[in-house]
C-alpha positions in Angstrom: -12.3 52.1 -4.2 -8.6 52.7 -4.9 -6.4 50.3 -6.9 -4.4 49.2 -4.1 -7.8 48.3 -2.0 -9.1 46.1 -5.1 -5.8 44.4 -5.4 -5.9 43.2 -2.0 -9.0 41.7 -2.0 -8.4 39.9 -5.3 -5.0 38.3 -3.5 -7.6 37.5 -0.5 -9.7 35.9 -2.9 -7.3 34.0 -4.6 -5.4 33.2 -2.0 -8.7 31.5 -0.2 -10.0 29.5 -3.6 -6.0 27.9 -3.6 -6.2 27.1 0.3 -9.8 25.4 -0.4 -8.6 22.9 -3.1 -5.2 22.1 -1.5 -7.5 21.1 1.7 -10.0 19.0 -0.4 -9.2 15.5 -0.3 -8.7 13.6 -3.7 -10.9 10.7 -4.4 -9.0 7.4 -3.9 -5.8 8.9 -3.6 -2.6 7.2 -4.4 -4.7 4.3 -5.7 -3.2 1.8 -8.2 -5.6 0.0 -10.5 -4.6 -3.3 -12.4 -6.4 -4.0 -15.5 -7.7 -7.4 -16.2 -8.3 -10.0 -19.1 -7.6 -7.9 -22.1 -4.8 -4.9 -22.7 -5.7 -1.1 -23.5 -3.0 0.4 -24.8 -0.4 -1.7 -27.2 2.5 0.6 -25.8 2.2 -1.6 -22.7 2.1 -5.0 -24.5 5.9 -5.8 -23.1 5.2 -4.9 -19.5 4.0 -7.4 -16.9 0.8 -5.0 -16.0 -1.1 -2.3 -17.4 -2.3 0.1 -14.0 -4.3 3.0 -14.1 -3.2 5.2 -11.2 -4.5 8.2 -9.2 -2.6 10.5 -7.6 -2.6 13.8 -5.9 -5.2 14.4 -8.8 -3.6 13.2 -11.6 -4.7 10.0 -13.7 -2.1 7.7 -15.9 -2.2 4.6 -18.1 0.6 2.4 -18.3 3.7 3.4 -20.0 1.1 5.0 -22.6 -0.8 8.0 -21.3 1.1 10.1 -19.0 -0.1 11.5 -15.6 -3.2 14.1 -16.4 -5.7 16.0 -14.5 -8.5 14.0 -13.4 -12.3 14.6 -12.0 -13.1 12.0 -9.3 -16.7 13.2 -8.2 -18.9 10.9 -5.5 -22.0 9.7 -6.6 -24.3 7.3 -5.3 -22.1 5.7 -3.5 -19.5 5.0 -6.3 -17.0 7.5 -7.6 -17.1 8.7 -11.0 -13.6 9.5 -12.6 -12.9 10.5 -16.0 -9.6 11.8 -17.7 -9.0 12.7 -21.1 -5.3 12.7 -22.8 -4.5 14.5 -26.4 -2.5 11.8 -27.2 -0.9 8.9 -25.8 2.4 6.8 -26.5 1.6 4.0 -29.7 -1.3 5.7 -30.9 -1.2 6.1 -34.3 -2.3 9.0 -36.8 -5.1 12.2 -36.0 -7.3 10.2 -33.5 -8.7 13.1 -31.5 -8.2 13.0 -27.7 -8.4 9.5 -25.5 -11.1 9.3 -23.1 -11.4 7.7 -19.6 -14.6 7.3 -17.7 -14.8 4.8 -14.9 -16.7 4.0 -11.6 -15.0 2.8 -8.5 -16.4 1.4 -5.4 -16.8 3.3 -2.6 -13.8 1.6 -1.2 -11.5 2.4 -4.0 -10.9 -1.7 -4.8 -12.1 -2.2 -7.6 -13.1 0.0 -10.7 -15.6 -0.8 -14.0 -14.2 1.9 -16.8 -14.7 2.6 -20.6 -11.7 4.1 -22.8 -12.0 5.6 -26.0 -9.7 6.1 -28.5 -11.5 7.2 -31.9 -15.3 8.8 -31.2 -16.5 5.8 -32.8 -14.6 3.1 -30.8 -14.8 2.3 -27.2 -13.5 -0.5 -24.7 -15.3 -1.2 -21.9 -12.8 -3.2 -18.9 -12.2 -4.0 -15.3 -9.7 -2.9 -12.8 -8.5 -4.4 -9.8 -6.5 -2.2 -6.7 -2.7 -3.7 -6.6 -2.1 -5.3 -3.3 0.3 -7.6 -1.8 -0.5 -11.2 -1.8 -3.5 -10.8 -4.8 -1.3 -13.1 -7.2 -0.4 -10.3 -9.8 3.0 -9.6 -9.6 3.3 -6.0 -9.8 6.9 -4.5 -10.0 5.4 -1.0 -10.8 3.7 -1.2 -7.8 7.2 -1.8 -5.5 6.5 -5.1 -5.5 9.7 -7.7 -5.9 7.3 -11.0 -6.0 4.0 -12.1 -5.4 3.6 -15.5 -3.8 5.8 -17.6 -6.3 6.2 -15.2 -9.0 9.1 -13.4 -8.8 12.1 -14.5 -6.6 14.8 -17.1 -7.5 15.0 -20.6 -6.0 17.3 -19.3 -3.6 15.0 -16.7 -1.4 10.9 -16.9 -0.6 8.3 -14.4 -1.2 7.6 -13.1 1.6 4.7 -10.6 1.9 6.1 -9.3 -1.7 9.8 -8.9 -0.6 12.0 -11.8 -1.5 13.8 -13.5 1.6 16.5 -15.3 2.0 20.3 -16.1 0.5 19.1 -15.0 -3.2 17.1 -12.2 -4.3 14.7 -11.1 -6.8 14.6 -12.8 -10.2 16.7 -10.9 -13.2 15.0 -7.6 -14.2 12.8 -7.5 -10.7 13.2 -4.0 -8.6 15.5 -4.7 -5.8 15.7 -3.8 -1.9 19.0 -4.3 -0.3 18.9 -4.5 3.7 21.2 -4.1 6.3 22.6 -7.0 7.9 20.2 -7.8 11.0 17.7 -6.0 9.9 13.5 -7.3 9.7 11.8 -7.5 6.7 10.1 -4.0 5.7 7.3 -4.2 3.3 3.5 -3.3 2.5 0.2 -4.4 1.0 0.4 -1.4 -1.2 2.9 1.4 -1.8 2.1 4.0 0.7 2.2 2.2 3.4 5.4 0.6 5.5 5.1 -2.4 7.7 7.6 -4.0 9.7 7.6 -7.4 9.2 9.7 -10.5 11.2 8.7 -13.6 10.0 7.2 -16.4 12.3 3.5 -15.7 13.0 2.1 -16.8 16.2 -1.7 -17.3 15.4 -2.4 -16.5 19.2 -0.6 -13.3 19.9 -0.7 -12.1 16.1 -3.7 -13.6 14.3 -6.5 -14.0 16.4 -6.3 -10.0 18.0 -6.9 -9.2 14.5 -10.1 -11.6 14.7 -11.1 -10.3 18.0 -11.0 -6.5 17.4 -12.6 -6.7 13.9 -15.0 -9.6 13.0 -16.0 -11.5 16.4 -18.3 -9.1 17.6 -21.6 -9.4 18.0 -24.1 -9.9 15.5 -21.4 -11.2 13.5 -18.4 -14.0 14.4 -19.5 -14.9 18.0 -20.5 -18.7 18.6 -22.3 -20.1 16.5 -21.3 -17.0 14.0 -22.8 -16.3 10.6 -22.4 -19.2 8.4 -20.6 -21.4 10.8 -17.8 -19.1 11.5 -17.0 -18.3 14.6 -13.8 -15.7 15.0 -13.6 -15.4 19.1 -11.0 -17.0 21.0 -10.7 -20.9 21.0 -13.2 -21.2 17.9 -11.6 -19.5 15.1 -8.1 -21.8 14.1 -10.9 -24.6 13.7 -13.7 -22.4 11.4 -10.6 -21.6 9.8 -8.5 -24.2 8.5 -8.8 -26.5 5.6 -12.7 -25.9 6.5 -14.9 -25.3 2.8 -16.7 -22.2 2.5 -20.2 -22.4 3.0 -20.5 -19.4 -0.1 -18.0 -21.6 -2.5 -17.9 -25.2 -0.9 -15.1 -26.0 -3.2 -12.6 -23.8 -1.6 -11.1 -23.9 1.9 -11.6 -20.6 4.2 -7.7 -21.0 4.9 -5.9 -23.4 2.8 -2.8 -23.6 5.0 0.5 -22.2 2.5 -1.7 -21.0 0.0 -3.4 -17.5 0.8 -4.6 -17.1 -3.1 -6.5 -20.4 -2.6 -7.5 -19.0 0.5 -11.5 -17.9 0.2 -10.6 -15.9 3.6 -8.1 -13.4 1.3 -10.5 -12.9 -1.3 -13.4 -11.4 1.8 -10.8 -9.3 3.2 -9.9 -7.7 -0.2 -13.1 -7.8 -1.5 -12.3 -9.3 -4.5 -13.2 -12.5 -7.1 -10.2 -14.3 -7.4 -10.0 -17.9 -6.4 -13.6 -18.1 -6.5 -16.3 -16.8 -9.1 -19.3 -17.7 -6.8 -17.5 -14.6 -4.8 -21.0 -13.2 -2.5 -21.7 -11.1 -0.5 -19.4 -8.5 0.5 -15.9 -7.6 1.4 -15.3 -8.1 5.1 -15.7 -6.5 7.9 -18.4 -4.5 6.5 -18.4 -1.1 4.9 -13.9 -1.1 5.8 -11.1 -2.7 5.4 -8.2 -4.0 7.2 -5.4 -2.3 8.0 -2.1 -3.3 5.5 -0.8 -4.2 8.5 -3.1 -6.8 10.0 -3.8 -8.2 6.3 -0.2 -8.6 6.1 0.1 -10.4 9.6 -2.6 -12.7 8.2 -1.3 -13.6 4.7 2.2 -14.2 6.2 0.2 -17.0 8.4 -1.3 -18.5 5.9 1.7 -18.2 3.8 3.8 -20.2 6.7 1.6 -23.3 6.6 -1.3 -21.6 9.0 0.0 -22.9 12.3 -2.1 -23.2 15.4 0.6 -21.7 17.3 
């Protein structure tokens, strides 16, 4: 076989493995992690979080450990992800390299890691996925407030944008609008909603309830654990009603969506409530940013029966 013939199927080859990674999907993808109860890296002791983020197959932590190649592999229905940095900002002296190894949920929420620094050291942590309205204010993740964190007492978080005649607080990541314009903003930072405020719980909220969670088998009359989510039942399972899982918080507490026990199924997440069970909702998905947006701006305005 002549040079020419072997050179062309090399390039064929090659050109073949490149096509097959670019077309693989990464793992949890553009995902943005927010540690919790303790601090990792001492480079990120000044700044307001401390996220681990993937993207486009690169893993970094904080202001510390810059964005490097990461293996997410699937695996009994978690994912397994572990990164490894030579050396990261505010580490002292010949400590070898730092290691990550973590599992996240299927649905890329939440995420149980391990990081080690010297061979004989290792911290073991938890992770939450950054979204709007989870009462972390997260400026690294575009946020400009979360609930009350973050504006002055001029404007009002709303869905994390501040609204109104002020603007975010000093040091706070700003969006200017054009006059006249709505309201743009997401429950994380891929994905753009537009957003006017005034929620009508009829022609905004309860679609969301229809299409998702009154079905059957699930919210339909009587509905699991009294709630019902169908049409002229749900404002009234709803509102300033206890949770049969954690009796001492409301479903919706109307102006409060992180005292809402409502917020914490849709994420899938223990927040207000440590007696958190079961499982995110609906089942086995989540909500679009969108719709969880339409809802929290609800509860946000006072959880009108309008």
């Amino acid at each position: 076989m002549t040079y020419h013939r072997w050179m062309s199927i090399a390039l064929v080859l090659l050109w073949t493995a490149e096509s097959a990674a670019r077309g693989k999907p990464e793992l949890c993808n553009g995902s943005r992690f927010l540690v919790t109860g303790t601090l990792l890296m001492s480079a990120d002791r000044s700044a307001p979080t401390e996220a681990i983020v993937l993207q486009d197959g690169d893993a970094s932590l904080g202001n510390a450990c810059p964005p490097m190649r990461a293996r997410t592999k699937a695996l009994r229905g978690r994912i397994l992800m572990r990164a490894i940095w030579p050396a990261c900002a505010g580490v002292a002296g010949p400590v070898g390299p730092i290691r990550l190894r973590a599992w996240i949920d299927a649905r890329c929420v939440s995420l149980h890691g391990q990081l080690g620094i010297r061979r004989s050291v290792t911290w073991s942590f938890i992770a939450r996925q950054s979204t709007c309205g989870d009462g972390v204010f997260d400026p690294g993740g575009g946020e400009e407030c979360d609930q009350n964190r973050g504006c002055d007492s001029r404007s009002t978080c709303v869905l994390c944008r501040c609204v109104g005649s002020g603007g975010p607080s000093l040091g706070t990541p700003s969006t200017t609008l054009p006059s006249g314009e709505p309201t743009t903003t997401s429950l994380t930072t891929t994905t753009t909603t537009t957003m006017v405020i005034g929620v009508s719980f009829s022609g905004q909220v309860q679609p969301i309830f229809t299409a998702n969670c009154a079905l059957s088998g699930c919210h339909v009359p009587p509905g699991q654990l009294h709630l019902a989510l169908s049409p002229g039942a749900a404002y009234a399972s709803l509102v300033g009603v206890p949770s049969v899982q954690c009796q001492q918080f409301e479903r919706v507490a109307p102006g409060a969506p992180d005292a809402s026990y409502l917020i914490d199924k849709l994420l899938d997440r223990v927040s207000v409530a440590s007696c958190f069970d079961g499982t995110g909702m609906p089942p086995g998905r989540r909500l679009s940013d969108a719709d969880l947006g339409v809802i929290t701006q609800w509860i946000v305005e006072g959880a009108k029966d309008n």
